[in-house]
N, CA, C and O atoms as a CHARMM CRD file, in Angstrom:
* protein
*
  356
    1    1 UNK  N    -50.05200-110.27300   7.38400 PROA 1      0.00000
    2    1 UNK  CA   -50.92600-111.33200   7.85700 PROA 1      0.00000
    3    1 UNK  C    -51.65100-110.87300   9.12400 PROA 1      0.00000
    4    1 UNK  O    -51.09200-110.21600  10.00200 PROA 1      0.00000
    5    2 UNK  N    -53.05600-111.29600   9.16900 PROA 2      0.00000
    6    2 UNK  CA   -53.65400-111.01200  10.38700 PROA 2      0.00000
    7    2 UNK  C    -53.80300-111.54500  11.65000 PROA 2      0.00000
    8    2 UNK  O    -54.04000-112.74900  11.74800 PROA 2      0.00000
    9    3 UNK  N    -53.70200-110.84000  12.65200 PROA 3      0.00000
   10    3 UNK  CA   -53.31600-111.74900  13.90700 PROA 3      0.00000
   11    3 UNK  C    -54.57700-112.43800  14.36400 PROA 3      0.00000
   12    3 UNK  O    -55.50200-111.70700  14.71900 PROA 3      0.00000
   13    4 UNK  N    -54.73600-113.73000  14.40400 PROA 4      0.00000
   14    4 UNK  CA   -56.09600-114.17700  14.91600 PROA 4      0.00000
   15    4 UNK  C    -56.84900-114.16500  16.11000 PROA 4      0.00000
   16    4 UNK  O    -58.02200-114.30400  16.45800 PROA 4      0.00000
   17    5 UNK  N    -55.26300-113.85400  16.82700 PROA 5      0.00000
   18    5 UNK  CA   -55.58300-114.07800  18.43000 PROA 5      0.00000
   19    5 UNK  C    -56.53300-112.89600  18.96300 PROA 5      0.00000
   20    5 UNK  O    -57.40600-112.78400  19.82300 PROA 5      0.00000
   21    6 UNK  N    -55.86900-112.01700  17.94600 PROA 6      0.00000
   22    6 UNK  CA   -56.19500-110.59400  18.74600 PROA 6      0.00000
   23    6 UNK  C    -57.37100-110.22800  18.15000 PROA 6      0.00000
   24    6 UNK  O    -57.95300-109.35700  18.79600 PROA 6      0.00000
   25    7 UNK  N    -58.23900-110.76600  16.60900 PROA 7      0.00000
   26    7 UNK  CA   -59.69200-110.91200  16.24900 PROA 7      0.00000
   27    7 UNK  C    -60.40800-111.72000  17.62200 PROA 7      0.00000
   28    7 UNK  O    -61.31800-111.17600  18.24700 PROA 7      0.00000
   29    8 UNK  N    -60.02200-112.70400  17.89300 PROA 8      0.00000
   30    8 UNK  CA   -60.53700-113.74500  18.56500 PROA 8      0.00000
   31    8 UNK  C    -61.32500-112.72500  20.02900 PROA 8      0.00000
   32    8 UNK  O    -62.42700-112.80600  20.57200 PROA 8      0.00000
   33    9 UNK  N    -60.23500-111.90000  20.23400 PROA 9      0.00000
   34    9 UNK  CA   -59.94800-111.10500  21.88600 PROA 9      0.00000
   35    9 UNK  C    -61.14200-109.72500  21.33200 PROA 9      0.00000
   36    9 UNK  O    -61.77000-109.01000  22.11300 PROA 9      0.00000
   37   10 UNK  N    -61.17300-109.68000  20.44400 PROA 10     0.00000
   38   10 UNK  CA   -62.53900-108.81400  19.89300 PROA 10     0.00000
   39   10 UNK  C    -63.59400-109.22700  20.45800 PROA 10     0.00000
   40   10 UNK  O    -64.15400-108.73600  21.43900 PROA 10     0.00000
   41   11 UNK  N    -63.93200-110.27800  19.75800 PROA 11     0.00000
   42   11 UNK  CA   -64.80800-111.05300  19.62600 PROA 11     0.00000
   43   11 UNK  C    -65.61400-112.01300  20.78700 PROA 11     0.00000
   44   11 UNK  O    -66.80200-112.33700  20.80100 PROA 11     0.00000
   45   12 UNK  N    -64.37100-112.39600  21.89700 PROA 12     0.00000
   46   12 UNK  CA   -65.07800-112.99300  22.47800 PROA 12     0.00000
   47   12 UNK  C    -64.81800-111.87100  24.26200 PROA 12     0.00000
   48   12 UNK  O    -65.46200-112.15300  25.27200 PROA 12     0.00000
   49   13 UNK  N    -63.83900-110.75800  24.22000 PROA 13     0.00000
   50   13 UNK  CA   -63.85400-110.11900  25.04400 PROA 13     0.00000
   51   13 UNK  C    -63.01200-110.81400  26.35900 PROA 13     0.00000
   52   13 UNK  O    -63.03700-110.62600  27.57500 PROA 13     0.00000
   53   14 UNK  N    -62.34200-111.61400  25.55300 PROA 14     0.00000
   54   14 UNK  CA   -61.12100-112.31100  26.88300 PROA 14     0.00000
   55   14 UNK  C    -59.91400-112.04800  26.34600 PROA 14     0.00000
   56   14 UNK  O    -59.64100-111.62400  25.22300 PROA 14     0.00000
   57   15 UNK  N    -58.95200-112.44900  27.59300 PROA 15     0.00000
   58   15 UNK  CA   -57.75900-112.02000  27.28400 PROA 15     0.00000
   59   15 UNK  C    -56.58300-112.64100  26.05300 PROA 15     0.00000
   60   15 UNK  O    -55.66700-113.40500  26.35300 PROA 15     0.00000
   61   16 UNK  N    -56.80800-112.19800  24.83500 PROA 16     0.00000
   62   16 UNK  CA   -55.55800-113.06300  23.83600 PROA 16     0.00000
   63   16 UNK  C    -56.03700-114.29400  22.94900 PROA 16     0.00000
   64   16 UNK  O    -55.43000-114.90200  22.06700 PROA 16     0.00000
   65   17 UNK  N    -57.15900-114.44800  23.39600 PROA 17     0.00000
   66   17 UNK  CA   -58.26800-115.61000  22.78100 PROA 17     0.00000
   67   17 UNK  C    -57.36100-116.71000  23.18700 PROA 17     0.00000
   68   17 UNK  O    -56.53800-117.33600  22.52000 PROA 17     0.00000
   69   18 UNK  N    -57.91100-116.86000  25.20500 PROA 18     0.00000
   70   18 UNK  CA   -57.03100-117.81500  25.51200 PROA 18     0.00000
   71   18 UNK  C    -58.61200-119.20000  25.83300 PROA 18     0.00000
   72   18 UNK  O    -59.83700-119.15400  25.72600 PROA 18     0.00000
   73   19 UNK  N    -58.02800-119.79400  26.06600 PROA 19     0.00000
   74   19 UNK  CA   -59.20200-121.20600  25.81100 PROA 19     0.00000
   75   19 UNK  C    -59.60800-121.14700  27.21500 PROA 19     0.00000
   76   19 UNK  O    -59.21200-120.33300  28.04900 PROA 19     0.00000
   77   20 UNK  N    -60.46600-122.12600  27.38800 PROA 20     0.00000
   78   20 UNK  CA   -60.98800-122.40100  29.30400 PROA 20     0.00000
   79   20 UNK  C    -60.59100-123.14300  29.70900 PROA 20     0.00000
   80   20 UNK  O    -61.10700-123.33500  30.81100 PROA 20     0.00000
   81   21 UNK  N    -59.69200-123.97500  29.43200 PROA 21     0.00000
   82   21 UNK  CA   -58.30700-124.17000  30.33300 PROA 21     0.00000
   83   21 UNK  C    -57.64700-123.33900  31.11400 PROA 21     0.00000
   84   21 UNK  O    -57.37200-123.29700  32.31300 PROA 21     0.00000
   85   22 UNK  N    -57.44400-122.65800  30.14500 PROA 22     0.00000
   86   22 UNK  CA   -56.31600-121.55300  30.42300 PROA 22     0.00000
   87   22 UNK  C    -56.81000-120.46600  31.08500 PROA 22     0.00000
   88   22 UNK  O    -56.14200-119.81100  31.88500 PROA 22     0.00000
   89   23 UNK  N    -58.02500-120.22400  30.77300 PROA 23     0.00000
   90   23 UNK  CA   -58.89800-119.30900  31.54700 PROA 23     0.00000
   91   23 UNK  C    -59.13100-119.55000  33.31100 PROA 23     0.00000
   92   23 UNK  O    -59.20000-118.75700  34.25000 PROA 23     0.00000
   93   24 UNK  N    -59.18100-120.55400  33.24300 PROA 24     0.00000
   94   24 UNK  CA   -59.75400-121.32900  34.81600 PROA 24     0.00000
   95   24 UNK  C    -58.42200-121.83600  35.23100 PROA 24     0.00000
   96   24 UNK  O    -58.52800-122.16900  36.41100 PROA 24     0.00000
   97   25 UNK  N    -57.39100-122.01600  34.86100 PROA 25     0.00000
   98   25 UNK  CA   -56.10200-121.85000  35.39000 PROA 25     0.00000
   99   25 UNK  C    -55.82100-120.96400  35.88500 PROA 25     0.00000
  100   25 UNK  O    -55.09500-121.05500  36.87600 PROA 25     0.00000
  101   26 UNK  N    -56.39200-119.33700  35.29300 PROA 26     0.00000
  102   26 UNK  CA   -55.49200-117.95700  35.16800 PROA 26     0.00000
  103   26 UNK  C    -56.54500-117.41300  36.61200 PROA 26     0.00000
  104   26 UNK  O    -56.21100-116.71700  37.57100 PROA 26     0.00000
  105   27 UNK  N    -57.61300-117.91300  36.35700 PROA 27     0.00000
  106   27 UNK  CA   -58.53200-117.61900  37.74200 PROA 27     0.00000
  107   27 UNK  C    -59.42500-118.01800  38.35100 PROA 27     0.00000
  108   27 UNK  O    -60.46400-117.40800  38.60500 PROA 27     0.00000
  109   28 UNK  N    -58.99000-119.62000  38.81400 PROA 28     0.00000
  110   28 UNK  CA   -59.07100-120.57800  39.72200 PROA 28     0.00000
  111   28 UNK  C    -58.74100-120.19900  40.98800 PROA 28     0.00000
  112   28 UNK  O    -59.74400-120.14900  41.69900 PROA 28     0.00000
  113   29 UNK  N    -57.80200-119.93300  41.51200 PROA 29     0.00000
  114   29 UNK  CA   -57.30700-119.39200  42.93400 PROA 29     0.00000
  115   29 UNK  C    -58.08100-117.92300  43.27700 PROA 29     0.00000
  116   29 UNK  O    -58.29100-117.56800  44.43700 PROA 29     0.00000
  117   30 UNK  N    -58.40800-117.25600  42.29200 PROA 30     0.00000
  118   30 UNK  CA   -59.07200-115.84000  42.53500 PROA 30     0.00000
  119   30 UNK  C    -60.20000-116.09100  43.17600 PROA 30     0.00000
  120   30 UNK  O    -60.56300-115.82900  44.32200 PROA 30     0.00000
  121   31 UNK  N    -60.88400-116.82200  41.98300 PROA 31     0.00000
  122   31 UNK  CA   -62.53200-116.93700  42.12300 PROA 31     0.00000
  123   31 UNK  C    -62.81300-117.99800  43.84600 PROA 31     0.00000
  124   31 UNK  O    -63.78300-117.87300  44.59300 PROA 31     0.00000
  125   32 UNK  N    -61.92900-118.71300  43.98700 PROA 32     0.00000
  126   32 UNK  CA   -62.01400-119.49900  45.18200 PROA 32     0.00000
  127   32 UNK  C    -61.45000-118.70900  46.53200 PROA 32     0.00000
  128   32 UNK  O    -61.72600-119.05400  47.68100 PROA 32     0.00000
  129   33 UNK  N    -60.67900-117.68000  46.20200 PROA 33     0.00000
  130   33 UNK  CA   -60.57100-116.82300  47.56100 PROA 33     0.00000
  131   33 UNK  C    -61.73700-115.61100  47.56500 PROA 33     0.00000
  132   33 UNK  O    -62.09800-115.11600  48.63300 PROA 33     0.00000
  133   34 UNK  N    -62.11700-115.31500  46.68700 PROA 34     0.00000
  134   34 UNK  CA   -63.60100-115.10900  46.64000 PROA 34     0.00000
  135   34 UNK  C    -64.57100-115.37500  47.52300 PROA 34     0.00000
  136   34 UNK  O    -64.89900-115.01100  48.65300 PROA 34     0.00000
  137   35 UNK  N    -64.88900-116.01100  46.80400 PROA 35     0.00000
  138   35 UNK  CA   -66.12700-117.13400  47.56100 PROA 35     0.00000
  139   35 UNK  C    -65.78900-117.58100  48.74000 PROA 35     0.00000
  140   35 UNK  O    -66.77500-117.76000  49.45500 PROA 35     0.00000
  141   36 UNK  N    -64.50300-117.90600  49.36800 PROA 36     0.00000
  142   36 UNK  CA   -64.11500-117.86300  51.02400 PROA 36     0.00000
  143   36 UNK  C    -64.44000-117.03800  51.82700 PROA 36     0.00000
  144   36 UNK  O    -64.96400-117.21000  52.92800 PROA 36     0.00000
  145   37 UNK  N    -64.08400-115.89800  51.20800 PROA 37     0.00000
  146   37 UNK  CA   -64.25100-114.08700  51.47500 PROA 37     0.00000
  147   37 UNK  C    -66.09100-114.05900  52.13400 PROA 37     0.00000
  148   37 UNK  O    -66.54600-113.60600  53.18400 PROA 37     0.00000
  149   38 UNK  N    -66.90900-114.91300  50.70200 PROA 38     0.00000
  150   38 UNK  CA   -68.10300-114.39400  51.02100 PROA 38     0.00000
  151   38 UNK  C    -68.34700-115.83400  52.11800 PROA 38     0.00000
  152   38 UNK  O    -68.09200-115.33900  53.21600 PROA 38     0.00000
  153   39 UNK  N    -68.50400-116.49600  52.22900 PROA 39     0.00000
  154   39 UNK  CA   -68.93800-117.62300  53.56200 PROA 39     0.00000
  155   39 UNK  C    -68.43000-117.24200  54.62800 PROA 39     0.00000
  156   39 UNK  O    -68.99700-117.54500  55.67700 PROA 39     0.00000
  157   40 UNK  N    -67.01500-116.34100  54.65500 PROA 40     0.00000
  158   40 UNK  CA   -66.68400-116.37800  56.22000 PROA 40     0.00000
  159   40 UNK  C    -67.39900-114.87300  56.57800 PROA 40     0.00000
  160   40 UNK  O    -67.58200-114.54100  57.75000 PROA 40     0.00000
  161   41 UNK  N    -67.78700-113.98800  55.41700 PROA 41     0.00000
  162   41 UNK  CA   -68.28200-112.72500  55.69300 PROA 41     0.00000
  163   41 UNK  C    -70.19100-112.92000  56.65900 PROA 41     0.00000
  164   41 UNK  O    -70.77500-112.51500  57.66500 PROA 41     0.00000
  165   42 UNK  N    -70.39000-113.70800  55.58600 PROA 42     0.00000
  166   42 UNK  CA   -71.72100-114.78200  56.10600 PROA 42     0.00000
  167   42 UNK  C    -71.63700-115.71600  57.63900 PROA 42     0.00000
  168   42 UNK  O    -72.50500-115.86700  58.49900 PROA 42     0.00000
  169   43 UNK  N    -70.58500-116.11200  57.58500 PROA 43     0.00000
  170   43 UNK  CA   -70.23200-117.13000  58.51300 PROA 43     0.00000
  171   43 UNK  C    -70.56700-115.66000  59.84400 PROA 43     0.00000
  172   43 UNK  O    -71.50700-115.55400  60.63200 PROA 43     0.00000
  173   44 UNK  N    -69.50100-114.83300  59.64500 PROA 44     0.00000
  174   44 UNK  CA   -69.26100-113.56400  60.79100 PROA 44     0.00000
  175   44 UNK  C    -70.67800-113.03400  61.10600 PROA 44     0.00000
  176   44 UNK  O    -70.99200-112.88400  62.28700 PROA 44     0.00000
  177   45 UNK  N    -71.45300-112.77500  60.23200 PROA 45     0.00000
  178   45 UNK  CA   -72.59700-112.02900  60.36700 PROA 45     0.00000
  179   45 UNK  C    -73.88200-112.95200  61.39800 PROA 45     0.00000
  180   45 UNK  O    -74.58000-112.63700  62.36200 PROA 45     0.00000
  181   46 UNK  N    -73.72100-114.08100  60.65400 PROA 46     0.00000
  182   46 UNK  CA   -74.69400-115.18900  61.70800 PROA 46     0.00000
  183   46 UNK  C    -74.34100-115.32000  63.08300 PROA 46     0.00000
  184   46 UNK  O    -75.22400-115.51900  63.91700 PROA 46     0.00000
  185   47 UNK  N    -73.02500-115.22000  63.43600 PROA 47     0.00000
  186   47 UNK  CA   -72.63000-115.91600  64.84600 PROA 47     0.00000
  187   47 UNK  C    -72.91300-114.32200  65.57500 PROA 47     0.00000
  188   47 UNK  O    -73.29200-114.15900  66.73500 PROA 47     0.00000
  189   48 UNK  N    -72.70300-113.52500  64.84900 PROA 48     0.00000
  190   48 UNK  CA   -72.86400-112.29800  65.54800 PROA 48     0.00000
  191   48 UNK  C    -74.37600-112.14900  66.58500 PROA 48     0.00000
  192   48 UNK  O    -75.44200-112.70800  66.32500 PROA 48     0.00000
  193   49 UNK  N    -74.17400-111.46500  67.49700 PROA 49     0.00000
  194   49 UNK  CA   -75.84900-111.05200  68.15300 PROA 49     0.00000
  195   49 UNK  C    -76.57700-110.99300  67.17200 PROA 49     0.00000
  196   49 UNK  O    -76.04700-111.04300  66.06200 PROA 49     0.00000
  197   50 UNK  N    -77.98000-110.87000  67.28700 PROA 50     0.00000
  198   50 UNK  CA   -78.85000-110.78400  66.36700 PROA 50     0.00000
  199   50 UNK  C    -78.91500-111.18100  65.23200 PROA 50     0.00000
  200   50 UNK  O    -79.79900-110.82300  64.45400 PROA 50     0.00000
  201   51 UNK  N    -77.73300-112.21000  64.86700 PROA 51     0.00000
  202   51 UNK  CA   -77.21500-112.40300  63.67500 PROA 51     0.00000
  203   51 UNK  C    -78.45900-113.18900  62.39200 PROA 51     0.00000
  204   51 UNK  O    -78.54700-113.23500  61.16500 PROA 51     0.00000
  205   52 UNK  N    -79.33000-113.75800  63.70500 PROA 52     0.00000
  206   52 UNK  CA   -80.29100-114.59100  62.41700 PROA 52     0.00000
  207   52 UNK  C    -81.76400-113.88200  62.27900 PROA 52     0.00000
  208   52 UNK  O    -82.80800-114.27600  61.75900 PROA 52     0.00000
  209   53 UNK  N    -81.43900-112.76200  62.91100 PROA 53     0.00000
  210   53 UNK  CA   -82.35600-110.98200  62.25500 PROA 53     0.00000
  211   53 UNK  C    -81.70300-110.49800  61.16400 PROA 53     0.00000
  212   53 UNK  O    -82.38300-110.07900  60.22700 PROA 53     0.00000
  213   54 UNK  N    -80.10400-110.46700  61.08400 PROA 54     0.00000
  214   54 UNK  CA   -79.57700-109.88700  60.00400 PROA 54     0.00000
  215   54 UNK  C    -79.61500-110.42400  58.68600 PROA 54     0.00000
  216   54 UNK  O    -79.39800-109.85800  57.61400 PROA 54     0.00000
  217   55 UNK  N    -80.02900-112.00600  59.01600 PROA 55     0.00000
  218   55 UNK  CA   -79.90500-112.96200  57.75200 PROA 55     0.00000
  219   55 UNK  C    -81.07100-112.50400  56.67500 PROA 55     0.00000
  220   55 UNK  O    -80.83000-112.16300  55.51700 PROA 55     0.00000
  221   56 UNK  N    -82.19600-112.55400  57.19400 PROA 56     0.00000
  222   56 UNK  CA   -83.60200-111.69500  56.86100 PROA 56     0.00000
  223   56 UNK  C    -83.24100-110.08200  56.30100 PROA 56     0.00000
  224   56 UNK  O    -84.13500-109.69400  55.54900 PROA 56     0.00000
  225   57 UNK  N    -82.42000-109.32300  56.44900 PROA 57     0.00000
  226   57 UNK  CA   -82.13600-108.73300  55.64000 PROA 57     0.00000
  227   57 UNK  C    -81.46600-108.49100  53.99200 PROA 57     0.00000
  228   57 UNK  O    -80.39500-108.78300  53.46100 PROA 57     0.00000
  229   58 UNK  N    -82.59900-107.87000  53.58600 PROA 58     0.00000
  230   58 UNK  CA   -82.56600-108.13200  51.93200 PROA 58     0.00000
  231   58 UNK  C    -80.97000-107.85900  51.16200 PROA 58     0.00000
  232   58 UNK  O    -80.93300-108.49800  50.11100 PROA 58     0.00000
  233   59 UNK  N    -79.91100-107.22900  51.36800 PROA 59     0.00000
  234   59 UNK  CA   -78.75700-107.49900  52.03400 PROA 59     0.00000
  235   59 UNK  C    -78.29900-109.08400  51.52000 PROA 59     0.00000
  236   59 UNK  O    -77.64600-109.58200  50.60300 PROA 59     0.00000
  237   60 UNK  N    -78.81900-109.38600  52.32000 PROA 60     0.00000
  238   60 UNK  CA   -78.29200-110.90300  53.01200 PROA 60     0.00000
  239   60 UNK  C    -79.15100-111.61500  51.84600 PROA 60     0.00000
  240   60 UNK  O    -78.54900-112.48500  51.21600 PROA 60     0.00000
  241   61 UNK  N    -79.97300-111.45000  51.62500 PROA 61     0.00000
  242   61 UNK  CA   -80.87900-112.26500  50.62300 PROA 61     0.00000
  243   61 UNK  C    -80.56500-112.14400  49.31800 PROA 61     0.00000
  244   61 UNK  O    -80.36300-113.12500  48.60300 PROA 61     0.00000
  245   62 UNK  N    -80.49200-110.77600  48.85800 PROA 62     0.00000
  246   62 UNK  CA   -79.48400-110.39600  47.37500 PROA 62     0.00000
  247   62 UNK  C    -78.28800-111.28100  47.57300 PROA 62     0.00000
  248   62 UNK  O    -77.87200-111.47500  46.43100 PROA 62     0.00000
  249   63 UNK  N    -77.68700-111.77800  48.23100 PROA 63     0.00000
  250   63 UNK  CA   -76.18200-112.05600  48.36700 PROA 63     0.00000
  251   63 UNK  C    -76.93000-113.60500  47.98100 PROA 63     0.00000
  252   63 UNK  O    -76.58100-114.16100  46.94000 PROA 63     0.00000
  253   64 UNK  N    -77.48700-113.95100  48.46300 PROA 64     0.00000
  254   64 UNK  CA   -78.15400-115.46100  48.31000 PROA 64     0.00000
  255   64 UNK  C    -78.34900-115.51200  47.09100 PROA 64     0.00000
  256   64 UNK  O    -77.60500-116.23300  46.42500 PROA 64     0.00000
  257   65 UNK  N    -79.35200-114.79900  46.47900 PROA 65     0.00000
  258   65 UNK  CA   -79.83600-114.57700  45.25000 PROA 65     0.00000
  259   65 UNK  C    -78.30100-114.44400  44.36800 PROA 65     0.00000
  260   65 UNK  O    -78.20700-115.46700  43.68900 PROA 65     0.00000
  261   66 UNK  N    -77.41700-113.79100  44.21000 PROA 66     0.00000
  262   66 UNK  CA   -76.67500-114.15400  43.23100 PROA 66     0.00000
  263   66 UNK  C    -76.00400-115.37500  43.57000 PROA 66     0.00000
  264   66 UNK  O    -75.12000-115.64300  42.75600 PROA 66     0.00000
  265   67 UNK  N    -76.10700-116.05600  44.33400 PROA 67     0.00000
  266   67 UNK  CA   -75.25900-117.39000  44.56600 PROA 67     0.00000
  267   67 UNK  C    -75.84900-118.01800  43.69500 PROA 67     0.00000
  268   67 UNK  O    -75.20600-118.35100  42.70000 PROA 67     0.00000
  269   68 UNK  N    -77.26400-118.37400  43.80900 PROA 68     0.00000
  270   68 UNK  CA   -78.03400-118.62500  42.47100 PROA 68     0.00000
  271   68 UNK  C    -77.78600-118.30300  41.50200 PROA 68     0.00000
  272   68 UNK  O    -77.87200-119.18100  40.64400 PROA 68     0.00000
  273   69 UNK  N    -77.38500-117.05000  41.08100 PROA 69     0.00000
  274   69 UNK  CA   -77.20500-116.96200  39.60300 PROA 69     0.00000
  275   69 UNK  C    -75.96500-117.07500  39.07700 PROA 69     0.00000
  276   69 UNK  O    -75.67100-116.98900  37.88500 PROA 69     0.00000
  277   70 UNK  N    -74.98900-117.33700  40.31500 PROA 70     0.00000
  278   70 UNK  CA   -73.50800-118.16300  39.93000 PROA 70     0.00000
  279   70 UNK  C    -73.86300-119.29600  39.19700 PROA 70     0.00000
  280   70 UNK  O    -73.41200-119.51300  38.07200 PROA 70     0.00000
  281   71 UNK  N    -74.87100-120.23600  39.93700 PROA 71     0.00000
  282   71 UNK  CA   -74.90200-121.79900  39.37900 PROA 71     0.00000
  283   71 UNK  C    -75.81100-122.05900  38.20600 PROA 71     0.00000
  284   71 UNK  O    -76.13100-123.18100  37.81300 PROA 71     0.00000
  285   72 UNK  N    -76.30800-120.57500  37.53300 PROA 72     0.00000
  286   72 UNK  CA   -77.06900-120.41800  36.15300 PROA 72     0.00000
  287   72 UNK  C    -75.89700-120.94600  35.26500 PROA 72     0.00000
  288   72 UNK  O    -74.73400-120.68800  35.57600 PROA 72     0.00000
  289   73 UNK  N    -76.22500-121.73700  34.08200 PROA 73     0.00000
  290   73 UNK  CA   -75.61400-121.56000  32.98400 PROA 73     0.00000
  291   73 UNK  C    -75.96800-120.81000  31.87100 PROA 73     0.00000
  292   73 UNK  O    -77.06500-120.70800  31.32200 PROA 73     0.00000
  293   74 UNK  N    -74.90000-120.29800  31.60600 PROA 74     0.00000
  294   74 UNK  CA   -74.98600-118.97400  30.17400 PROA 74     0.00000
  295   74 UNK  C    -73.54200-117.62800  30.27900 PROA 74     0.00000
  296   74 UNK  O    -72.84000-117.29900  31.23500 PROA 74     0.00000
  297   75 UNK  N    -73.55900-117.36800  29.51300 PROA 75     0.00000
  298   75 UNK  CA   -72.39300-116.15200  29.84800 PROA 75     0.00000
  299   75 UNK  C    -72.29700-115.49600  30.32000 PROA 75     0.00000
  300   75 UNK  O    -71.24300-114.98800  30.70200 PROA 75     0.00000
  301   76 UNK  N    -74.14700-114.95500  30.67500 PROA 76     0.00000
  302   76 UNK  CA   -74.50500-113.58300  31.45800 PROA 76     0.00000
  303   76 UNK  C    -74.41100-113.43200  32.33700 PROA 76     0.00000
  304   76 UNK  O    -75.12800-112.54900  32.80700 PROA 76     0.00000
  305   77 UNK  N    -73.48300-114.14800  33.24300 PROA 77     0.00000
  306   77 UNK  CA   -73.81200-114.26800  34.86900 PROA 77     0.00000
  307   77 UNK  C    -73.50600-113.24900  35.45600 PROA 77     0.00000
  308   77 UNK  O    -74.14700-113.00500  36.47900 PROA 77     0.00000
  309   78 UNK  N    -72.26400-112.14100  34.96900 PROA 78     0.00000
  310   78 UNK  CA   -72.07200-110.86700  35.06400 PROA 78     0.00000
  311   78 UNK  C    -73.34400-109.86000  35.12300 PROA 78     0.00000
  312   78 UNK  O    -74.09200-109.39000  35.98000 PROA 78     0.00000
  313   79 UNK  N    -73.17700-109.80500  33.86100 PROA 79     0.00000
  314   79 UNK  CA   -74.59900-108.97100  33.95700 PROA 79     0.00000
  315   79 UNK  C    -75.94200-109.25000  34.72800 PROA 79     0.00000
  316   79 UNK  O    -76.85200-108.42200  34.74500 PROA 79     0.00000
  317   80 UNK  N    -75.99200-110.15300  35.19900 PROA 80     0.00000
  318   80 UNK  CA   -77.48100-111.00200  35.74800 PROA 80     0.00000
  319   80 UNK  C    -77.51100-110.34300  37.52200 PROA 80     0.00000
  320   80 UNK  O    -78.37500-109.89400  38.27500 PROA 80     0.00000
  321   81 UNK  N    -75.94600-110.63200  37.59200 PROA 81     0.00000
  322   81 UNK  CA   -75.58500-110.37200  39.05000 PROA 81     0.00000
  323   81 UNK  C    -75.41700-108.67500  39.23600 PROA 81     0.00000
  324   81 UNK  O    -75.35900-108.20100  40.37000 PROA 81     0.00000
  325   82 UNK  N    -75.34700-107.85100  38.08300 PROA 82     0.00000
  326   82 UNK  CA   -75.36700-106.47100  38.25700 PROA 82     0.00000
  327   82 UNK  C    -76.88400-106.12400  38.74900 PROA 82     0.00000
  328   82 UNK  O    -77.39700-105.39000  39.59400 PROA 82     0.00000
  329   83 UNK  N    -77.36800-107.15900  37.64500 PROA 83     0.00000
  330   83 UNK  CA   -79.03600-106.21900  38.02700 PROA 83     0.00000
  331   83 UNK  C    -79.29900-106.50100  39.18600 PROA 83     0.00000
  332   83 UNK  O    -79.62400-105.68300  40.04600 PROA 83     0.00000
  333   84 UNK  N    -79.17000-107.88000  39.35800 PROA 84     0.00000
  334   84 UNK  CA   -79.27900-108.05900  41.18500 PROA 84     0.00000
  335   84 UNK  C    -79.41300-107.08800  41.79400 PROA 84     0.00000
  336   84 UNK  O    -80.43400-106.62500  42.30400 PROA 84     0.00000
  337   85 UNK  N    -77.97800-106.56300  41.77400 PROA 85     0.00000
  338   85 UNK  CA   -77.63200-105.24300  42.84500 PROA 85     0.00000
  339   85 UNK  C    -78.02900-103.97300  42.30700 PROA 85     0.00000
  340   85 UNK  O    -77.93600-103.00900  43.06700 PROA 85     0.00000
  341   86 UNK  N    -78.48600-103.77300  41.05300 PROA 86     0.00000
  342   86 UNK  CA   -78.60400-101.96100  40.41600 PROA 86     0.00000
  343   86 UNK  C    -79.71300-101.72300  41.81400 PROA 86     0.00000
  344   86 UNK  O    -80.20900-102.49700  42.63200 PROA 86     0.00000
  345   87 UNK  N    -79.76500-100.67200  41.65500 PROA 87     0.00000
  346   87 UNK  CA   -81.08600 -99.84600  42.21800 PROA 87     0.00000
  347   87 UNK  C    -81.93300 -99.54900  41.05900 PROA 87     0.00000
  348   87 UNK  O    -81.71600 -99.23200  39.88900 PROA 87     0.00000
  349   88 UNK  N    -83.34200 -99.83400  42.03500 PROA 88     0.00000
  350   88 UNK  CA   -84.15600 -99.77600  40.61200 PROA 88     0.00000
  351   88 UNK  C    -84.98100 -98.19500  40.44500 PROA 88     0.00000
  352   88 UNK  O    -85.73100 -97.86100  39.52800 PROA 88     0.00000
  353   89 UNK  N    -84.64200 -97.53700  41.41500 PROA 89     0.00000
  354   89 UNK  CA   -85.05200 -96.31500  41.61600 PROA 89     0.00000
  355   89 UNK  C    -84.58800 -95.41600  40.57900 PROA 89     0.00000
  356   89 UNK  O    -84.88600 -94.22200  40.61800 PROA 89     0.00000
């Protein structure tokens, strides 16, 4: 007999063909120490000297720009947020 779970984990490229429950259970606490990571990294950079010269750096603006494409809906948000950052050179 064939295992479905593990077609499923083909197919959709997650772990065990677990649901989004279970998904956002498994990395809920990740994704939110995350995103702490990036506001207090932001937070540090503003209070700093010159800090609202540094904000104006494209840097600082890419980082903006994928915040935006966090709050896109679709699957691609991975990939969306790579190109962000590729070099286009």
């Amino acid at each position: 007999m064939k295992d479905s779970s593990k077609d499923s984990s083909k197919r959709t490229g997650l772990p065990g063909g677990m649901k989004a429950p279970e998904l956002l259970d498994l990395y809920f606490l990740d994704i939110r120490s995350h995103l702490l990571e990036v506001a207090a990294g932001l937070d540090r950079i503003e209070r700093a000297p010159e800090g609202d010269r540094a904000l104006a750096d494209q840097r600082i603006v890419d980082i903006l720009q994928a915040l935006d494409v966090l709050k896109e809906r679709g699957a691609t948000r991975a990939e969306r947020f790579l190109e962000l950052f590729s070099d286009p050179s």
